[in-house]
C-alpha positions in Angstrom: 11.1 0.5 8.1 13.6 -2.3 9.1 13.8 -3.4 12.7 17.0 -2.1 14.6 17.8 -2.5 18.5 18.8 0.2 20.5 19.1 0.7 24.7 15.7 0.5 26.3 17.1 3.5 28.9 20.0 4.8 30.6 22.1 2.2 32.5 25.4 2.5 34.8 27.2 0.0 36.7 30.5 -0.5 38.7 33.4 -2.7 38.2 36.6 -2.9 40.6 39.9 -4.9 39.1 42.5 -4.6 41.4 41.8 -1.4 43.3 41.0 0.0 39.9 37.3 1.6 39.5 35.5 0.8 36.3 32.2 3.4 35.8 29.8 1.8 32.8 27.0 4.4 31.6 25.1 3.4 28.4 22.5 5.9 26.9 20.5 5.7 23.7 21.5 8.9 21.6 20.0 9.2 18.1 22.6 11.5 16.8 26.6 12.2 17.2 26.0 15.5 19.0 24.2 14.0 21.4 26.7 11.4 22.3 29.6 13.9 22.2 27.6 15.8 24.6 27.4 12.8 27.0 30.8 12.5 27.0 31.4 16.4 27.7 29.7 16.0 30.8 31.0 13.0 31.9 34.8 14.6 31.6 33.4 17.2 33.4 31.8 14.8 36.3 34.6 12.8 36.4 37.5 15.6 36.1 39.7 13.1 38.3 39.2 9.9 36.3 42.7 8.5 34.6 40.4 7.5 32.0 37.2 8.2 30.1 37.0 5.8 27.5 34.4 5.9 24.7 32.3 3.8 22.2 29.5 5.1 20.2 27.3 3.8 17.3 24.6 6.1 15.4 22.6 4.3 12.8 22.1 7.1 10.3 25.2 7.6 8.4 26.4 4.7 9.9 28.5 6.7 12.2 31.0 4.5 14.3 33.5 5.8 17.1 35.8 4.9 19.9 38.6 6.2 21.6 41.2 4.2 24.2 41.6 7.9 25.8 45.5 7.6 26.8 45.1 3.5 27.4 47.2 1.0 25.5 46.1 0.9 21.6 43.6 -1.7 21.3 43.0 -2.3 25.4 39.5 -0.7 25.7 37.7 1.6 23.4 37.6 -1.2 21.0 36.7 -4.2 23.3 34.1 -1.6 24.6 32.9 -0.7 21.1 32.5 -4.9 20.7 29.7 -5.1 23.6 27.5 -3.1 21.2 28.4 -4.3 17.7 28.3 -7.8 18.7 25.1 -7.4 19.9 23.6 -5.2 17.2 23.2 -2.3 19.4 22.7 0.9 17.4 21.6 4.2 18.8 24.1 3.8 21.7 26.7 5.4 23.5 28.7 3.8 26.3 31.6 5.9 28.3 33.8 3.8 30.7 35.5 5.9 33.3 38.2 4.6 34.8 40.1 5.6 38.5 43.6 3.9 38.5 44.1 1.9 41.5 47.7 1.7 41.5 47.9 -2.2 39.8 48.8 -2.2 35.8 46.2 -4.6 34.4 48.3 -5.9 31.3 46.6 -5.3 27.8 44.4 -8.3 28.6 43.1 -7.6 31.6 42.4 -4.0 30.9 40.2 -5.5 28.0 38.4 -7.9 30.2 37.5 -5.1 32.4 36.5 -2.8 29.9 34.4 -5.1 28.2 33.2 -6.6 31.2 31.9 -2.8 32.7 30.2 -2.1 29.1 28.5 -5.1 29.1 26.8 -4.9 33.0 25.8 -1.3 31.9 24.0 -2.3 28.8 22.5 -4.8 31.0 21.3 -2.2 33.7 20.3 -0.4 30.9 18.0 -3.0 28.6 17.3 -3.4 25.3 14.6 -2.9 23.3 13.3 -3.5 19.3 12.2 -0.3 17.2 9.9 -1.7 14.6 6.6 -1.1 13.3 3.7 -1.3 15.3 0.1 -1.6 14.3 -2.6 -0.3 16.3 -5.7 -1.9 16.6 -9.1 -2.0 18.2 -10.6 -5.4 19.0 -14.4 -5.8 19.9 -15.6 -8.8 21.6 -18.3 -10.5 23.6 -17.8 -10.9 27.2 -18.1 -14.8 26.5 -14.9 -14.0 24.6 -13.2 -11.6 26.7 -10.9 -14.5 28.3 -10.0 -16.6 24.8 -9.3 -13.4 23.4 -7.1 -12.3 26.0 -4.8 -15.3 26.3 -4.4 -14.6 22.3 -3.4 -10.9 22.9 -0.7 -12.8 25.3 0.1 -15.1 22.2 0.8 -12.5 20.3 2.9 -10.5 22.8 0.1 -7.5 22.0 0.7 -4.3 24.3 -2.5 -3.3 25.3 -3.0 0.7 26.1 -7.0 0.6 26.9 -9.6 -1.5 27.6 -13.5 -0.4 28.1 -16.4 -2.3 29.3 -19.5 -1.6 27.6 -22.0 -3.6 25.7 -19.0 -5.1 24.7 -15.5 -5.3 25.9 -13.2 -2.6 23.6 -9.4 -3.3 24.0 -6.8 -0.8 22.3 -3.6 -2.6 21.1 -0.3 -2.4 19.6 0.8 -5.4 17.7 4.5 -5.8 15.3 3.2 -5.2 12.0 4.5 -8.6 10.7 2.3 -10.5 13.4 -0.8 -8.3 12.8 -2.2 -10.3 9.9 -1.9 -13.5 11.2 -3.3 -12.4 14.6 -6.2 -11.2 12.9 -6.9 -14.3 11.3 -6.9 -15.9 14.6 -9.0 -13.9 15.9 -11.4 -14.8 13.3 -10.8 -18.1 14.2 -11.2 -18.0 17.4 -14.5 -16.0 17.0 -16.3 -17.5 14.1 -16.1 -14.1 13.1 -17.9 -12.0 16.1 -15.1 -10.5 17.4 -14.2 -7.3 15.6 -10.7 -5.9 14.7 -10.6 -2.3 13.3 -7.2 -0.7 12.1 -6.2 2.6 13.7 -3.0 3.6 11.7 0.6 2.6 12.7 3.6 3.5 14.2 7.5 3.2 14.4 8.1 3.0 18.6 10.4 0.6 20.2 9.5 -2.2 23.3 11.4 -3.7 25.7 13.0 -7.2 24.7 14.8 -8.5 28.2 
């Protein structure tokens, strides 16, 4: 399965422009109900707002929305949709909600804020790869334990377990497309001792910032 990026989380941050309040939330939502549903709420939380404008992007059927919610055509559901698309965000919803502070903004600085309060919630949120993982189980001798370990760092391997016995067990997660080669290395590294076994894999996403 291709590699995609999506929010690591939920992330919300604050913008003021000129007595104007700017509320960024991002979540990851893996289907259109679920970002309609986001917005519901946040209409309902924010009943007072001037504003609650909206971006979305769902990956399967390539679903793609935004709305300027009663601003000026063009001044902030699409800059806000940008943030994402730019970046190759999928999986993503983003609702700016906006409390007029008595200063118009002009068409270009209503954009700059929008964008700008999209792009600091993304950031509070994170983002992170879905891809294929491989899990493995690496034997070695304690004499290897270290050499090993700064190759599991190499590799940027998550490891989920490791036992100390007659020799040291560690559980990993690798990307599949480095598995092979850390492997190999490993071999390497070894002259063959250590052992890596292959426990299946699995489609999961990982932090990236």
């Amino acid at each position: 399965m291709t590699a995609y990026l999506v929010p690591a989380g939920f992330g919300e941050a604050e913008l003021i422009e000129k007595r104007s309040r700017f509320i960024g939330q991002v979540w990851r939502t893996d289907t259109e109900a679920e970002a309609l549903n986001r917005l519901r709420e946040t209409r309902e939380r924010h009943r007072g707002a001037a504003h609650n404008v909206y971006a979305y992007i769902i990956r399967e059927n390539h679903i793609t929305r935004y709305s300027d919610d009663g601003e000026p055509g063009g001044s902030s559901g699409q800059p806000t949709l940008n943030v994402f698309a730019a970046g190759e965000i999928t999986n993503v919803c983003c609702i700016v909600t906006r409390y007029f502070g008595g200063t118009l903004l002009g068409l270009g600085g209503l954009t700059r804020a929008y964008a700008r309060a999209a792009k600091l919630a993304l950031d509070a949120a994170g983002i992170a790869r879905m891809a294929q993982w491989r899990q493995l189980t690496v034997s070695c001798a304690y004499a290897l334990y270290e050499r090993t370990g700064r190759l599991l760092e190499i590799y940027e391997a998550q490891v989920s377990d490791t036992r100390f016995g007659t020799d040291v067990v560690i559980d990993i997660l690798l990307r599949e497309d480095r598995a092979d080669s850390f492997i190999e290395k490993l071999a390497d590294l070894s002259n063959g001792r250590a052992l890596c076994e292959s426990a299946g894999s699995r489609f999961l996403g990982a932090r990236i910032d």
